[in-house]
N, C-alpha and C positions, 0 to 999 in steps of 0.2 A: 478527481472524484468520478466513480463507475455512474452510470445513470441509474444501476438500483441504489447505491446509495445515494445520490442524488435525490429520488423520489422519496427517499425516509428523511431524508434533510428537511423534504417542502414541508410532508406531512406531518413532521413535529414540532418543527418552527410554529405553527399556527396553529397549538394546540397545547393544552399544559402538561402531555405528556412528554414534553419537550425538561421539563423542570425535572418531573420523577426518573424521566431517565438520567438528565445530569447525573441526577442526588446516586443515582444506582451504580452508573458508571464510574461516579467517584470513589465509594464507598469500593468498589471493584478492585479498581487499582492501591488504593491505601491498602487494602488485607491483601495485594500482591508483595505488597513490599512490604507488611509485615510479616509473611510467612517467607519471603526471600531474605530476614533478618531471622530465621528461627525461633518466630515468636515473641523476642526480646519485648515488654512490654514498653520500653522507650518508645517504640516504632508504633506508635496507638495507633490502630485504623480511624476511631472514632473522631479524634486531634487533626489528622490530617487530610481525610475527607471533608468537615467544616472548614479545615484552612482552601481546601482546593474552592470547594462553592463561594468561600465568601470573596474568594481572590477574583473569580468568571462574574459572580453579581456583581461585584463592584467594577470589571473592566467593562460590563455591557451595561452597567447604569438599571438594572432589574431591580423594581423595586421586591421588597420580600413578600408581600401580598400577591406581587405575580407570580414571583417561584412557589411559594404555599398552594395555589392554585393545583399544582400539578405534584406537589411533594406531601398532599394531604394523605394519597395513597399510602404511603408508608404510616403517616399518623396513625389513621386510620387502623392498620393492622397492630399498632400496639399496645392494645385492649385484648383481642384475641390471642398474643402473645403473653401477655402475661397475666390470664386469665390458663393456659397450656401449663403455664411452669406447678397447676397445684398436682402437675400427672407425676413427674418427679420428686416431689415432695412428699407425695402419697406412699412411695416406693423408700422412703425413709421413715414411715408412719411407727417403728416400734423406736428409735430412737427419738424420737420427737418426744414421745412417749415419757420417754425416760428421761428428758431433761425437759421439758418444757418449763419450770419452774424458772431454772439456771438463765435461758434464753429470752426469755419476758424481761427479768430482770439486768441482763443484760443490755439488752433493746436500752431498755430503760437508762440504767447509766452510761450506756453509749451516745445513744442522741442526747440526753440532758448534757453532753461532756461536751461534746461538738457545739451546741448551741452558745456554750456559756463562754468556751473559748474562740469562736469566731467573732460575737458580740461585743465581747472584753478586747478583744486587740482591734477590731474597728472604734470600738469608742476611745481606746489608748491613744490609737493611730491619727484622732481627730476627725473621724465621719463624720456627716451629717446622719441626724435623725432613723432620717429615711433610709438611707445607706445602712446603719447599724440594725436595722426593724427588717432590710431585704437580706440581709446575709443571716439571719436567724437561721430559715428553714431552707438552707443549701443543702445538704447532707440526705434530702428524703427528694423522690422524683417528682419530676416537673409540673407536673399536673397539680399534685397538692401542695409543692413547695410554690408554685403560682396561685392558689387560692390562699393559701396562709398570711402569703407576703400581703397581699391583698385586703383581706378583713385584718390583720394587724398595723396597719399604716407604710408598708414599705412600696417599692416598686416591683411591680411583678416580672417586668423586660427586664429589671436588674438582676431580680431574682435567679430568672430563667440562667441566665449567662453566667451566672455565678455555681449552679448547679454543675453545667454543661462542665464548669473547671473544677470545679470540687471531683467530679465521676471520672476524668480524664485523669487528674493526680493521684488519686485513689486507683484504677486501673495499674498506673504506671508502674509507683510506688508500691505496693501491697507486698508482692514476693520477696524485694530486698528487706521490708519491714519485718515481714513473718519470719524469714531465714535468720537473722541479727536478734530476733527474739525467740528463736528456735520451738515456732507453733507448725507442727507438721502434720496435726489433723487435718483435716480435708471440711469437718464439719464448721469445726472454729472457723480457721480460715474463710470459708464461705460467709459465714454467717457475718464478723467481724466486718466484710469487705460490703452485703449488703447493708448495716447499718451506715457507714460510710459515704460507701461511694455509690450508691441507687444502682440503677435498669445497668448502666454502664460498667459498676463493678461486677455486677449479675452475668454479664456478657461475658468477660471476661473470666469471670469464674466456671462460666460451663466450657468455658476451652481447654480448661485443667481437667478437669469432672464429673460427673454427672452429681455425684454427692456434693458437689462443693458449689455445685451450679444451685442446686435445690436449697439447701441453707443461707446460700446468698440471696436467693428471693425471697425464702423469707423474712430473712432479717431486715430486707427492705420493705416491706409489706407491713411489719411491724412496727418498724421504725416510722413509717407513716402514716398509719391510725394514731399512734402516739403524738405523734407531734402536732399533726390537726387536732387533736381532740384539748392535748394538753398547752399548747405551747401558750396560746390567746387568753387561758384561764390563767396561767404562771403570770405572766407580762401584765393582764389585768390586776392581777391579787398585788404582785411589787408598785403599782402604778404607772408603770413606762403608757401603756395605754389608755 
């Protein structure tokens, strides 16, 4: 090792930007080798960047409150990011226009669809309670799929993790789905992938893009006022809660 990197070594070690840079450099290398597979959504950046941090946290015994310390930065920016995407969205404003009826209602029996068939094969499958109540709100991002799980009796770490696999499958999957059912709009498809698969199919969709990027955040945007709003009322009115 050079002594300037040496001196970046001391000075990161003993500071949590030791974490955020991990998290950056990992995230670096995954989208090398997914752009070294052409894209191939198999090769998820998102999938194997997690797989790399969680492989270093657990060799260096890092509890996750430490790496948080320093990987909040990124948190952080993901408010102002997807707070960005209504710039794009804007720039679809006369198609919006023109279906907004079709895409509510869509919203709507897509996430009710999702719900009812995650629920249904968890309780088939033999969850527990809590288990069946944390896999509800996977389908919508983390933030509000962690408060739902939450006020509905599930676990919200569960929640969270179940999310992170649902947007990774949803990423992967999507194009082979869309092609086999030969949906070639760019709006569908976006929008489709954000009720789905949240922030991660959103991603994923703006690498295709820009219209497909845009409809995919909102269909997750809307898919998650709905499900906060709705889901607690549903599960109350049948009695599960």
């Amino acid at each position: 090792m050079t002594p300037a990197l040496n001196q970046i070594w001391v000075y990161l070690s003993a500071s949590p930007l030791l974490w955020l840079t991990a998290t950056l450099l990992a995230y670096q290398f995954a989208y090398a080798l997914y752009a070294r597979s052409r894209f191939n959504p198999l090769v998820n950046p998102v999938a194997i960047a997690v797989a790399l941090l969680v492989l270093v946290l657990s060799a260096t015994n890092t509890q996750y409150r430490t790496y948080f310390e320093g990987a909040q930065f990124v948190h952080f920016l993901l408010g102002p990011a997807t707070v960005a995407l209504a710039i794009p969205l804007y720039l679809q404003l006369e198609k919006l226009k023109r279906n907004w009826f079709a895409l509510l209602a869509s919203a709507l029996v897509g996430g009710a669809s999702a719900i009812a068939v995650a629920m249904g094969l968890a309780w088939a499958l033999g969850a527990s309670p809590a288990t069946v109540l944390s896999i509800a709100p996977k389908a919508v991002t983390t933030p509000i799929a962690m408060g739902v799980a939450e006020k509905i009796g599930g676990l919200p770490s569960l929640t969270a993790v179940l999310v992170i696999l649902t947007g990774i499958l949803g990423a992967s999957a999507a194009r082979w789905i869309f092609n086999r059912l030969n949906i070639n709009d760019h709006s569908i498809r976006g929008f489709a992938l954000g009720v789905t698969s949240h922030g991660i199919g959103t991603a994923r969709a703006f690498q295709v893009s820009e219209e497909m990027g845009a409809f995919s955040g909102l269909g997750m945007g809307i898919s998650g006022v709905l499900t906060a709003l709705l889901l607690p009322l549903v599960l109350k009115l049948f009695g599960v809660i």
